[in-house]
C-alpha positions in Angstrom: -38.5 -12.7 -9.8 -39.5 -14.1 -6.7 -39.1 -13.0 -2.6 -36.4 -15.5 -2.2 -34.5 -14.9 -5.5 -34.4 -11.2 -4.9 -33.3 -11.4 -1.2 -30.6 -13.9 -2.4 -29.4 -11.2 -4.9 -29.5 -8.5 -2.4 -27.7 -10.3 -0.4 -24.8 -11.3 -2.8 -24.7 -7.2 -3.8 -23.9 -6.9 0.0 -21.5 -9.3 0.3 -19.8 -7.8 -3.0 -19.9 -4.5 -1.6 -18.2 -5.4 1.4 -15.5 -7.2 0.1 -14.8 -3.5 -1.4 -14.9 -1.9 1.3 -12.6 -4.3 3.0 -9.9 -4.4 -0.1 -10.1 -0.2 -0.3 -9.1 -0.3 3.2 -6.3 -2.4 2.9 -5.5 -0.7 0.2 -5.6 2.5 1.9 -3.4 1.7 5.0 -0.8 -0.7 3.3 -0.7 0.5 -0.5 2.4 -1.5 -0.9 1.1 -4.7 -0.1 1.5 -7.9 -2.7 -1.8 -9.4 -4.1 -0.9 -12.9 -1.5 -0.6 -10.4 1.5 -3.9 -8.9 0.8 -5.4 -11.9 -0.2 -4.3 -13.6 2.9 -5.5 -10.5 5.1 -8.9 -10.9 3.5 -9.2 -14.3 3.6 -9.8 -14.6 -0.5 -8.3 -16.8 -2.9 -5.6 -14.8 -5.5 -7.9 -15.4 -7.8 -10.6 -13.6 -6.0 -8.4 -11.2 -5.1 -7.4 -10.8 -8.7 -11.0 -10.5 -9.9 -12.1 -8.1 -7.5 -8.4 -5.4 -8.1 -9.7 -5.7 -11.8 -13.2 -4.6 -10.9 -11.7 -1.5 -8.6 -9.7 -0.9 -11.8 -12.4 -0.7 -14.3 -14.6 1.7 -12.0 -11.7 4.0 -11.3 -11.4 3.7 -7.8 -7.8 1.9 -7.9 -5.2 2.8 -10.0 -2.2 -0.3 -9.9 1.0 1.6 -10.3 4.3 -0.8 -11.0 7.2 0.8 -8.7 10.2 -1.5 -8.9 11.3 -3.8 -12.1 12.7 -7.2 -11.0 13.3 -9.7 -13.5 12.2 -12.2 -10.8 9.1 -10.1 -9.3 7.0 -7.3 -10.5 6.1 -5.3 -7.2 3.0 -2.9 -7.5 1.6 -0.5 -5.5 -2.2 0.4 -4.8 -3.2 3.8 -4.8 -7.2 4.7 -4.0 -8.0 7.3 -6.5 -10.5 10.5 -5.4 -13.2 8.6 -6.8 -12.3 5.5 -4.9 -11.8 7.3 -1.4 -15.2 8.5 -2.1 -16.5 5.4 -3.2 -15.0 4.0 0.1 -16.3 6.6 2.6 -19.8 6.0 0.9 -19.4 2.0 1.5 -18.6 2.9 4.7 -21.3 4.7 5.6 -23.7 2.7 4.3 -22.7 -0.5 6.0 -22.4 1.6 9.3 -26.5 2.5 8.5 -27.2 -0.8 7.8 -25.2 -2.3 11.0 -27.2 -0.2 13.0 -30.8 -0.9 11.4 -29.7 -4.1 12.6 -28.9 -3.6 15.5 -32.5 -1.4 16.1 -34.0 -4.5 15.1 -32.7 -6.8 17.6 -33.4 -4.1 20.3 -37.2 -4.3 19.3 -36.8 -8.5 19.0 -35.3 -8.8 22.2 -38.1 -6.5 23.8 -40.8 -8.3 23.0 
């Protein structure tokens, strides 16, 4: 693999990541939200949305709880598991690390 490919990659990985970190947090501070609320918040399609729940899912961070049966609307709630408040505290920290490599960087650039 070359430079360019593996930059692009690392740079998709990132963007993943931080569409994580944004859902846990929504998540987190408004558990009852519907999928088109947080999909409007974040700016994603529902499908996005969607894809992204499924993967929180599978890894154990989100656990997707139905609370009230309607036979017009199914409402859920979203509930950040231990693993997942973890998992979110780690994301965090992480982009924090990297905002601020960043910002070192342009300290240096501007500088010179």
């Amino acid at each position: 693999m070359n430079v360019i490919n593996v930059q692009l990659l690392n740079r998709i990985m990132d963007e993943e990541k931080q569409d994580y970190l944004n859902l846990l947090r929504k998540i987190e501070n408004k558990p009852e939200s519907s999928q088109r609320e947080l999909a409007d918040e974040l700016g994603f399609s529902l499908g996005k949305l969607n894809y992204i729940l499924k993967a929180l899912k599978s890894k154990g961070l989100v656990k997707i709880n139905n609370f009230k049966k309607n036979p017009y609307k199914l409402n859920y709630i979203y509930v950040l598991t231990p693993k997942g408040i973890s998992e979110k505290t780690k994301l965090t920290i992480n982009f924090m690390k990297k905002k601020m490599k960043e910002y070192d960087e342009l300290k240096k650039e501007l500088k010179r």
